[in-house]
N, CA, C and O atoms as a Maestro MAE file, in Angstrom:
{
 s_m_m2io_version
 :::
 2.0.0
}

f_m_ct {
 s_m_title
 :::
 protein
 m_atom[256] {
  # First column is atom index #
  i_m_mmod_type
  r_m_x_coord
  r_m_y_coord
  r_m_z_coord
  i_m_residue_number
  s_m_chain_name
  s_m_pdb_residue_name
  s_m_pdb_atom_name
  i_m_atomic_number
  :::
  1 25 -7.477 -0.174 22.534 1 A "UNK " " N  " 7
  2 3 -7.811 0.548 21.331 1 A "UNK " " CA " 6
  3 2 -7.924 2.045 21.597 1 A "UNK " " C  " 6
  4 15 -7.732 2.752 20.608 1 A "UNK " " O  " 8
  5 25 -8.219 2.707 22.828 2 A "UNK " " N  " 7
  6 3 -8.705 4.052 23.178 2 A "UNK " " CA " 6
  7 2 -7.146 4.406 23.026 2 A "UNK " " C  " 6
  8 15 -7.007 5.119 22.032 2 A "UNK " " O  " 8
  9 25 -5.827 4.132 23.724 3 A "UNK " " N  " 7
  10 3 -4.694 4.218 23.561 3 A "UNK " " CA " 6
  11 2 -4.343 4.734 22.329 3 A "UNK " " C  " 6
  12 15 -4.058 5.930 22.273 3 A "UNK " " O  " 8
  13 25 -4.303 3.911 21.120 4 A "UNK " " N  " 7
  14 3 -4.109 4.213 19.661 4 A "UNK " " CA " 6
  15 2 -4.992 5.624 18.885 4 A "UNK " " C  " 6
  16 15 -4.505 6.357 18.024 4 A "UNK " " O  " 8
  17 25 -6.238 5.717 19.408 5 A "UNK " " N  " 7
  18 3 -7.162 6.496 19.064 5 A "UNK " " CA " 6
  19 2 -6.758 7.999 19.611 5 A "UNK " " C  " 6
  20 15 -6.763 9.058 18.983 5 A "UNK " " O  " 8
  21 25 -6.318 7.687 21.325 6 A "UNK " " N  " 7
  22 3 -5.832 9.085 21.776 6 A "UNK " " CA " 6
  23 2 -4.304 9.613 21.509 6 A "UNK " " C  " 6
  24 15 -3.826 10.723 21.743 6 A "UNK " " O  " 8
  25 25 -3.748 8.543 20.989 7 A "UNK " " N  " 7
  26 3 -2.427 8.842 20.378 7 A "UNK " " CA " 6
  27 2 -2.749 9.738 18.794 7 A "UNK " " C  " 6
  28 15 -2.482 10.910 18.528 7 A "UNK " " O  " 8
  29 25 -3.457 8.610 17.869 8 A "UNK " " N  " 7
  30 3 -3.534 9.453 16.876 8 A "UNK " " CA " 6
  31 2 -4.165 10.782 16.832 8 A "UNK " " C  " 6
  32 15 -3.808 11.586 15.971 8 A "UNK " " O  " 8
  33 25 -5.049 11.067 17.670 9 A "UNK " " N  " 7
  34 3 -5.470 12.093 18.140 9 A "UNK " " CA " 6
  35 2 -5.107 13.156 18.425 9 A "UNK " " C  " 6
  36 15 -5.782 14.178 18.297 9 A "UNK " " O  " 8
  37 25 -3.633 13.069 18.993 10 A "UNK " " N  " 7
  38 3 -2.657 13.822 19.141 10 A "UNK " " CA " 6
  39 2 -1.574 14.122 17.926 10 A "UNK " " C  " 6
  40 15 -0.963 15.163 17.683 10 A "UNK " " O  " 8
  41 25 -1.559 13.280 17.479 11 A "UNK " " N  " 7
  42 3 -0.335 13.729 16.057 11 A "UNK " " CA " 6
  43 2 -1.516 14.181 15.326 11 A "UNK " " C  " 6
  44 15 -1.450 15.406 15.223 11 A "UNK " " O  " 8
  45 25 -2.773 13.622 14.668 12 A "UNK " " N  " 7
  46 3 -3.319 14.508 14.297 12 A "UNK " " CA " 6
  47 2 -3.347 16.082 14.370 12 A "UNK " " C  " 6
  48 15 -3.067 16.935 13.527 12 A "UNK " " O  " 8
  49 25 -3.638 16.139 15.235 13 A "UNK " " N  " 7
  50 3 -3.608 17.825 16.423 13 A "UNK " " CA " 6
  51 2 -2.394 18.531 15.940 13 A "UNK " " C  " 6
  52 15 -2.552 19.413 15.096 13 A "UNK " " O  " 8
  53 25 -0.907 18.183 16.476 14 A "UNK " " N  " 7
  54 3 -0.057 18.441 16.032 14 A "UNK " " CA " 6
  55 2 0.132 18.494 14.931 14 A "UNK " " C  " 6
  56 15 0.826 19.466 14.635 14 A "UNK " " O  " 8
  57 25 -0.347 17.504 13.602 15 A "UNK " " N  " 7
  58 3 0.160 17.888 12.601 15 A "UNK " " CA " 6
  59 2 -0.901 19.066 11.722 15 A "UNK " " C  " 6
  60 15 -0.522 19.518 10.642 15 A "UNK " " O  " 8
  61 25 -2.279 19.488 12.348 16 A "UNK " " N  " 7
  62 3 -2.766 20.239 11.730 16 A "UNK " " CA " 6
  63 2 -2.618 21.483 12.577 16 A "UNK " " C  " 6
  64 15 -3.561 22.275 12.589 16 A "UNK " " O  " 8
  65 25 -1.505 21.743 13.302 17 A "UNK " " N  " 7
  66 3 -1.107 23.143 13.759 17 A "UNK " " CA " 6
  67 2 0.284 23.490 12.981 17 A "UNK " " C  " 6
  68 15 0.842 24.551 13.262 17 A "UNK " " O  " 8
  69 25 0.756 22.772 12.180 18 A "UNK " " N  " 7
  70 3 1.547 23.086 11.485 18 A "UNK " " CA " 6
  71 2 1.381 23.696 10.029 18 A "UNK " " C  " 6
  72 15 0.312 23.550 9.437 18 A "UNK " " O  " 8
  73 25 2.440 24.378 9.457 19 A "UNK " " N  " 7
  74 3 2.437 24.898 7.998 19 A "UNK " " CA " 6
  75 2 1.882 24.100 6.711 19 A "UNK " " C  " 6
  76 15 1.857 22.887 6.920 19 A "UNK " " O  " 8
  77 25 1.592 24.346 5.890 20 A "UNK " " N  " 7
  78 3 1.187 23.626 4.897 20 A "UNK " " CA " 6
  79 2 2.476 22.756 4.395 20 A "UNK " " C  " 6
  80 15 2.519 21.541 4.202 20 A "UNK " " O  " 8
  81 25 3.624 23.827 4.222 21 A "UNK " " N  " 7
  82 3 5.211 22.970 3.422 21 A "UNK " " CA " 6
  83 2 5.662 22.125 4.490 21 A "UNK " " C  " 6
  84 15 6.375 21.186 4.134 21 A "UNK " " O  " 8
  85 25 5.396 22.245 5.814 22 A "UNK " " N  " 7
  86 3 6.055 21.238 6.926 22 A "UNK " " CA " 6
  87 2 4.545 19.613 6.793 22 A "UNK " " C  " 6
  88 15 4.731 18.397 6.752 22 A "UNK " " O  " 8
  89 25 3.520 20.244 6.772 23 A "UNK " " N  " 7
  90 3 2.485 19.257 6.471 23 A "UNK " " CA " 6
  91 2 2.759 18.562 5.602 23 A "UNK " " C  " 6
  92 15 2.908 17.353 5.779 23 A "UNK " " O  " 8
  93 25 2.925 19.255 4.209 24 A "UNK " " N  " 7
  94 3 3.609 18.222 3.530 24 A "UNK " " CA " 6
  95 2 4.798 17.247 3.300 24 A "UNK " " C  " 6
  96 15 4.748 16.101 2.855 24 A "UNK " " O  " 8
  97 25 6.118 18.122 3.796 25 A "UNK " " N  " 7
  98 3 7.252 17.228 4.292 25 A "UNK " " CA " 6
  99 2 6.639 16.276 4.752 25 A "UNK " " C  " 6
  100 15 6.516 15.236 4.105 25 A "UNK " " O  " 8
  101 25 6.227 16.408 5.732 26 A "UNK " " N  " 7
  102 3 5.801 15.505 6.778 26 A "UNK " " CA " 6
  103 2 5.059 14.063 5.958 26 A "UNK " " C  " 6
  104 15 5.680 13.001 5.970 26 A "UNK " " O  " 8
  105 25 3.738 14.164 5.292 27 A "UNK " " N  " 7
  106 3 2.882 13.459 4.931 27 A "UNK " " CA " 6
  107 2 3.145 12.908 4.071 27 A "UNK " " C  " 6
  108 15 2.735 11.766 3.863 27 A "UNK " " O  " 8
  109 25 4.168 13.764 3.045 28 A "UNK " " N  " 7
  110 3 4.131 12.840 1.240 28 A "UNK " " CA " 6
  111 2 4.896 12.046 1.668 28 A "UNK " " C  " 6
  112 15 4.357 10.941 1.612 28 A "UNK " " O  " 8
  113 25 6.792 11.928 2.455 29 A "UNK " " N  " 7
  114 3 6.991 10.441 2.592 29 A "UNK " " CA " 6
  115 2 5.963 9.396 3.192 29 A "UNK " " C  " 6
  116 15 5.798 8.320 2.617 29 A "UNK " " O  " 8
  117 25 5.386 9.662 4.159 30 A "UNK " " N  " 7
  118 3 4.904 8.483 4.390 30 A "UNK " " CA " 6
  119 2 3.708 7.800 3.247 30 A "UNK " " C  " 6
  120 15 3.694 6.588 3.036 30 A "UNK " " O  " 8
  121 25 2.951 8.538 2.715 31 A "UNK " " N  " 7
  122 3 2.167 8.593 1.449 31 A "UNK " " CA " 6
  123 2 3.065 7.370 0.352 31 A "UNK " " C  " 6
  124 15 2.782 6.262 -0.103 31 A "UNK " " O  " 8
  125 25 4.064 8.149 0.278 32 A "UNK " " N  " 7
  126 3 4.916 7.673 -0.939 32 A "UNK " " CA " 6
  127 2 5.262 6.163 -0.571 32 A "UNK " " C  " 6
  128 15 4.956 5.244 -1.330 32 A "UNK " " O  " 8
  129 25 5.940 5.958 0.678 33 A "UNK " " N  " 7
  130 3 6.382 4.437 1.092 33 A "UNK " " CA " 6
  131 2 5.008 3.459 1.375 33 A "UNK " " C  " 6
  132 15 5.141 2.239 1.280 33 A "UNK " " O  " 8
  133 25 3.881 3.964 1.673 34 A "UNK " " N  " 7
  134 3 2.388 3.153 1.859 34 A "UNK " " CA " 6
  135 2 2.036 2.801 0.052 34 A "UNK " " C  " 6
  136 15 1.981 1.604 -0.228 34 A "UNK " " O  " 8
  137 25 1.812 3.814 -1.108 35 A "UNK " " N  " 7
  138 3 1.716 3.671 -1.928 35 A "UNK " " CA " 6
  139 2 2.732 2.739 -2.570 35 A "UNK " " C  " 6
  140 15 2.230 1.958 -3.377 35 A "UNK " " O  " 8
  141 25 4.063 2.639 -2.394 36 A "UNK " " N  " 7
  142 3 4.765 1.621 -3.049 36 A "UNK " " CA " 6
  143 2 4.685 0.405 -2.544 36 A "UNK " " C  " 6
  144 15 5.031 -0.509 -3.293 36 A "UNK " " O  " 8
  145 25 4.231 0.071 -1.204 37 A "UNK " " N  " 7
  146 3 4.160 -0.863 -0.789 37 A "UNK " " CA " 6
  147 2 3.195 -1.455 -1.292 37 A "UNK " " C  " 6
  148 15 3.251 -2.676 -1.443 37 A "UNK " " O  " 8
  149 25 2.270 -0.851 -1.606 38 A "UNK " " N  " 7
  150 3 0.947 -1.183 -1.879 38 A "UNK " " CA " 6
  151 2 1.060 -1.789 -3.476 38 A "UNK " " C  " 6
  152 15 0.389 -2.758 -3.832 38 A "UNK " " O  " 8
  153 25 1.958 -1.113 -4.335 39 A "UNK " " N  " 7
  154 3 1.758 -1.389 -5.444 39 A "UNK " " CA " 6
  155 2 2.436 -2.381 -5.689 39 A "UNK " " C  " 6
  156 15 1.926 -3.136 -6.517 39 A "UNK " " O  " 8
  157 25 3.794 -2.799 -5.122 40 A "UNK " " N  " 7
  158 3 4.544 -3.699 -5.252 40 A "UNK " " CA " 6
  159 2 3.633 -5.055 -4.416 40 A "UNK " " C  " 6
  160 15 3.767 -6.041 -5.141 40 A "UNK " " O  " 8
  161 25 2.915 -5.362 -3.367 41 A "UNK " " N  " 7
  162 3 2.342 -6.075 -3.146 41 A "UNK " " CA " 6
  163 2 1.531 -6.555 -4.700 41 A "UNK " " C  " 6
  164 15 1.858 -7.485 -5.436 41 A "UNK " " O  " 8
  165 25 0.548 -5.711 -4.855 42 A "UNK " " N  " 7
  166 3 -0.372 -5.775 -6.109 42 A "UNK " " CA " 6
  167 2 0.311 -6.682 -7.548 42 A "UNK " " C  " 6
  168 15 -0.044 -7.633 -8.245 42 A "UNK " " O  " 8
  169 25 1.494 -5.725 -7.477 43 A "UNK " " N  " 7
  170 3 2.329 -6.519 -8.668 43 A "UNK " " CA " 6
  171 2 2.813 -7.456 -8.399 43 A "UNK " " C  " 6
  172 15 3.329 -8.048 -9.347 43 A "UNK " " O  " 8
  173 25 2.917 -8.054 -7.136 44 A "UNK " " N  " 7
  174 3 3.260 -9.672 -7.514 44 A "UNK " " CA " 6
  175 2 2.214 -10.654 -7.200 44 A "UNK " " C  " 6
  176 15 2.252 -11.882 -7.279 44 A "UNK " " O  " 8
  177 25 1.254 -9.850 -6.820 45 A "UNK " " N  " 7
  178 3 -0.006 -10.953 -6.322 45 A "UNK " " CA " 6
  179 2 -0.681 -10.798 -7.924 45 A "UNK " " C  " 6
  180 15 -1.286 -11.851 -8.126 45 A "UNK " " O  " 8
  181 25 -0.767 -10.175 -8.753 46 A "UNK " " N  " 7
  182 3 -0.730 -10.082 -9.939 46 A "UNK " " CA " 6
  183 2 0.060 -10.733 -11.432 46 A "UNK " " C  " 6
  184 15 -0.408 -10.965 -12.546 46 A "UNK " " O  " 8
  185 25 1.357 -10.882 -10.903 47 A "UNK " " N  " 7
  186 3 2.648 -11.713 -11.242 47 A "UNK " " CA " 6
  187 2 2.510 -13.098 -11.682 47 A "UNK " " C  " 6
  188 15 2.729 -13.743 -12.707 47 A "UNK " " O  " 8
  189 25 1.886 -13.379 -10.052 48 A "UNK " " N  " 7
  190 3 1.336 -14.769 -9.586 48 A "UNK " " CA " 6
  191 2 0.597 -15.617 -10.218 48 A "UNK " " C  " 6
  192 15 0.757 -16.781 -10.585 48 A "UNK " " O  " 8
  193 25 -0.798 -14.351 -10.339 49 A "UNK " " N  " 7
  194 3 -2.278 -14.980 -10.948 49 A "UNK " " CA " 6
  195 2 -1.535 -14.822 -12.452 49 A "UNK " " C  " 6
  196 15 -1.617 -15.758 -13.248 49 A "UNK " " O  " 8
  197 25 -1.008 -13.929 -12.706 50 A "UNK " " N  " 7
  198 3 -0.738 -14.539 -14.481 50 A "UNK " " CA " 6
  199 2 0.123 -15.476 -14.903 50 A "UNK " " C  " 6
  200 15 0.048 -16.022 -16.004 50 A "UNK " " O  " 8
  201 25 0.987 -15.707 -14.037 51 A "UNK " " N  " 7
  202 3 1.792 -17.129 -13.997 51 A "UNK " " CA " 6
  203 2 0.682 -18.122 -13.414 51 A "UNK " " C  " 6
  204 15 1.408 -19.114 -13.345 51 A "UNK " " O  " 8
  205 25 -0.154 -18.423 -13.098 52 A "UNK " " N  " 7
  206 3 -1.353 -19.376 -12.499 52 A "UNK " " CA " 6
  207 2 -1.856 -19.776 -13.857 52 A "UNK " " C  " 6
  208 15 -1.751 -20.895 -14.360 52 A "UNK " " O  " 8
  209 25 -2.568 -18.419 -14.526 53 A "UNK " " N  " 7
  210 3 -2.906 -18.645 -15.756 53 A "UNK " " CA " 6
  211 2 -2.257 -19.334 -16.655 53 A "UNK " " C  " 6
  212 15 -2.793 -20.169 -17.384 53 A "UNK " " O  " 8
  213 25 -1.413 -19.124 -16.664 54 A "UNK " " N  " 7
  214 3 -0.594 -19.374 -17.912 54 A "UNK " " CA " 6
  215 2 -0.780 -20.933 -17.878 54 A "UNK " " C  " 6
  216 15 -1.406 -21.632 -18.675 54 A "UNK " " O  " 8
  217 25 -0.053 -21.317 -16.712 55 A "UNK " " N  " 7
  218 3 0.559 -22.841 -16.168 55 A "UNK " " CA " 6
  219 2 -1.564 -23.538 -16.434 55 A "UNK " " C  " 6
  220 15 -1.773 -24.649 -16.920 55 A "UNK " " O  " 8
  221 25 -1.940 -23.237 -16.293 56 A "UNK " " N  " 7
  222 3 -3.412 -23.633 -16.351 56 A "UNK " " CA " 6
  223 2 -3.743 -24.413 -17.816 56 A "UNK " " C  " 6
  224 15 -3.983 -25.552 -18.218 56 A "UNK " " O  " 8
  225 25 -3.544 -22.556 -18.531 57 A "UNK " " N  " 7
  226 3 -3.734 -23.022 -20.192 57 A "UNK " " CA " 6
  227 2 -2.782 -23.506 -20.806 57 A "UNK " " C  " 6
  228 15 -2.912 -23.702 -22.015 57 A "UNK " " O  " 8
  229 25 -1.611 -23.818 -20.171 58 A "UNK " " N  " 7
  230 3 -0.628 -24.509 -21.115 58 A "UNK " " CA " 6
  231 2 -0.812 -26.078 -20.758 58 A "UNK " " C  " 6
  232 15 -0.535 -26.968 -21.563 58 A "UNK " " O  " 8
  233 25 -1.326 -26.317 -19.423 59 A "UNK " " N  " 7
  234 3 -2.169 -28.008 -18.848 59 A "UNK " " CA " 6
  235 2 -3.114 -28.337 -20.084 59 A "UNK " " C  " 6
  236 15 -3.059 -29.388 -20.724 59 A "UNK " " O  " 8
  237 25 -4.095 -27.157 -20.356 60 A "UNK " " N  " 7
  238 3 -5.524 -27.843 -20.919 60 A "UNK " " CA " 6
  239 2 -4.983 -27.808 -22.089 60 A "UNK " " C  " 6
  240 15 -5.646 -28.536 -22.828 60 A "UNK " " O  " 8
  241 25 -3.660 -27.085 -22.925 61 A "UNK " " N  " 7
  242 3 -3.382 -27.330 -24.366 61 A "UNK " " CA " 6
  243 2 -2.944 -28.551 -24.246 61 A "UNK " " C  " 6
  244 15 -3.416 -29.352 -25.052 61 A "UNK " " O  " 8
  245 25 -2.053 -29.010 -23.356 62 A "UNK " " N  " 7
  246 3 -1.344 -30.551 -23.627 62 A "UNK " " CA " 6
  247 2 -1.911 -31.418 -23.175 62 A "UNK " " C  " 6
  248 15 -1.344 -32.509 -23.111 62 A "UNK " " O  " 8
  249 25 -3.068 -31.284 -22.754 63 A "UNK " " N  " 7
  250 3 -4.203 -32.289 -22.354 63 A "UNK " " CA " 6
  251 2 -5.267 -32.946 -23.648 63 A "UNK " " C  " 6
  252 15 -5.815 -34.042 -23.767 63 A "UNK " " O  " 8
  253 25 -5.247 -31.381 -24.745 64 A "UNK " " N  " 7
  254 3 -5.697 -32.234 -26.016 64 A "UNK " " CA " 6
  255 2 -5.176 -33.224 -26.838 64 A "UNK " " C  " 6
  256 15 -5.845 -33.668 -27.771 64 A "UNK " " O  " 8
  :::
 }
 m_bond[255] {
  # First column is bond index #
  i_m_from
  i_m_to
  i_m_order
  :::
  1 1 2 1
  2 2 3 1
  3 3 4 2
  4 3 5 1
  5 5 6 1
  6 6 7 1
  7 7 8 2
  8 7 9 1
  9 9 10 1
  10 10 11 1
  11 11 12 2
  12 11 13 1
  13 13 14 1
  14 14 15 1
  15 15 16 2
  16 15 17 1
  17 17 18 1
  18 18 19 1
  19 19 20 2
  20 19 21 1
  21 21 22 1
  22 22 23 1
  23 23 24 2
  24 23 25 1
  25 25 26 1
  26 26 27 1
  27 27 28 2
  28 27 29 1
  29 29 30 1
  30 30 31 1
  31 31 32 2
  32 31 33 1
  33 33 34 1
  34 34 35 1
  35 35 36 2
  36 35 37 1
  37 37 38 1
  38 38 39 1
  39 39 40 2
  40 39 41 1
  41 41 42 1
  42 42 43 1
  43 43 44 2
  44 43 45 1
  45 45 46 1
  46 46 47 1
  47 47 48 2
  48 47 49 1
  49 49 50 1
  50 50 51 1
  51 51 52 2
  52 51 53 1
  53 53 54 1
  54 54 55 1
  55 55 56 2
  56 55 57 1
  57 57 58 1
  58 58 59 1
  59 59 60 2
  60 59 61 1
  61 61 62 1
  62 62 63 1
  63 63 64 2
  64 63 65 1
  65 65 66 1
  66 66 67 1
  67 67 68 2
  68 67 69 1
  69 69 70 1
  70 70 71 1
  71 71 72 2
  72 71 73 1
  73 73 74 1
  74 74 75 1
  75 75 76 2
  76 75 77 1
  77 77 78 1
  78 78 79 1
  79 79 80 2
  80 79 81 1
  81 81 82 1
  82 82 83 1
  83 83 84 2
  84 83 85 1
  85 85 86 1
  86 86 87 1
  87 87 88 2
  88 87 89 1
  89 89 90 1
  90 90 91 1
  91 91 92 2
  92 91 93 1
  93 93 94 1
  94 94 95 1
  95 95 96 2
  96 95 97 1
  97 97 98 1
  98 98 99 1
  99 99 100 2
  100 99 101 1
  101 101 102 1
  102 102 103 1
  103 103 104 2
  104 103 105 1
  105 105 106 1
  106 106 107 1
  107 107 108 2
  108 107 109 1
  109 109 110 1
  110 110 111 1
  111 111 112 2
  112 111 113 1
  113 113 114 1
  114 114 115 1
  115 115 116 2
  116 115 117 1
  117 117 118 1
  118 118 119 1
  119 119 120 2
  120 119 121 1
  121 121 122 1
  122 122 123 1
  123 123 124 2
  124 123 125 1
  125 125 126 1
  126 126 127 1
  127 127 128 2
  128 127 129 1
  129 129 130 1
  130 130 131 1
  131 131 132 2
  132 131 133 1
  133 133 134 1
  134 134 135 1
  135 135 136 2
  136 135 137 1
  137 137 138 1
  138 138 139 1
  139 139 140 2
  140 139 141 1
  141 141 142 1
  142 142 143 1
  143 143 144 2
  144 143 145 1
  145 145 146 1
  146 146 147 1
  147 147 148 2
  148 147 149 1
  149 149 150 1
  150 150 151 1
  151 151 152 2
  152 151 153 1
  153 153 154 1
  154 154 155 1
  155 155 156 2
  156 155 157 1
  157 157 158 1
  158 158 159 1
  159 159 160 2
  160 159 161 1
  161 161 162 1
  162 162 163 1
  163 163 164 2
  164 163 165 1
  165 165 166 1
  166 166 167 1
  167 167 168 2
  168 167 169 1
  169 169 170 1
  170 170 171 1
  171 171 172 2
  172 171 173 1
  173 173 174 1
  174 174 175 1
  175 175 176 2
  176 175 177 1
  177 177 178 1
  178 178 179 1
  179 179 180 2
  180 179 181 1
  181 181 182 1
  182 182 183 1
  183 183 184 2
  184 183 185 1
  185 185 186 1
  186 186 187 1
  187 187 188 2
  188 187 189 1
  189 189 190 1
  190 190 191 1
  191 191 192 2
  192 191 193 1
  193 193 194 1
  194 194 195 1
  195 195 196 2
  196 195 197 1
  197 197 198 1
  198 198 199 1
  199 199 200 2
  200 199 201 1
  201 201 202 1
  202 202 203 1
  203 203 204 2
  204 203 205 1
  205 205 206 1
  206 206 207 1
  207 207 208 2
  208 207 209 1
  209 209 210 1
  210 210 211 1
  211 211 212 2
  212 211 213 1
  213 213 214 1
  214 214 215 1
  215 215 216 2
  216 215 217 1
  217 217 218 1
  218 218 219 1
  219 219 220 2
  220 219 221 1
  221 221 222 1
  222 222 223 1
  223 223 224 2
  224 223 225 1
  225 225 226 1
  226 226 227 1
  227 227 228 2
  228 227 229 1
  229 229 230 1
  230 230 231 1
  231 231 232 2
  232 231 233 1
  233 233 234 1
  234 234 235 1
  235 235 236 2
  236 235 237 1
  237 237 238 1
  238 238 239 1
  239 239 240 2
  240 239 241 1
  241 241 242 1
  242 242 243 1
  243 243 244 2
  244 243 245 1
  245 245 246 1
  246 246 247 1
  247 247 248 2
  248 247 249 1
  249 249 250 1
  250 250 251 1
  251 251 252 2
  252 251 253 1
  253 253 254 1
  254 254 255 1
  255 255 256 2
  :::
 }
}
């Protein structure tokens, strides 16, 4: 774990000796591909539970 810690440690470092417009190059892709990942996970684990639902209440309607 000290490995990972003194690595990030170092790009840290490096990336706050750099420009603000290279900081950002730098940061918004990766920003951008974590955030879509993130959302596209969300939307189908979301997808899911409303297809769960559905299949649920359409059981207890044809159950009356």
């Amino acid at each position: 774990m000290s490995g990972i810690l003194n690595w990030w440690d170092g790009v840290e470092l490096w990336l706050s000796g750099l420009g603000f417009v290279a900081q950002t190059a730098i940061v918004m892709p990766v920003v951008l591909v974590l955030a879509y990942g993130a959302a596209v996970l969300l939307d189908g684990a979301l997808g899911n539970g409303i297809q769960l639902l559905h299949r649920v209440r359409h059981d207890d309607e044809d159950a009356r």
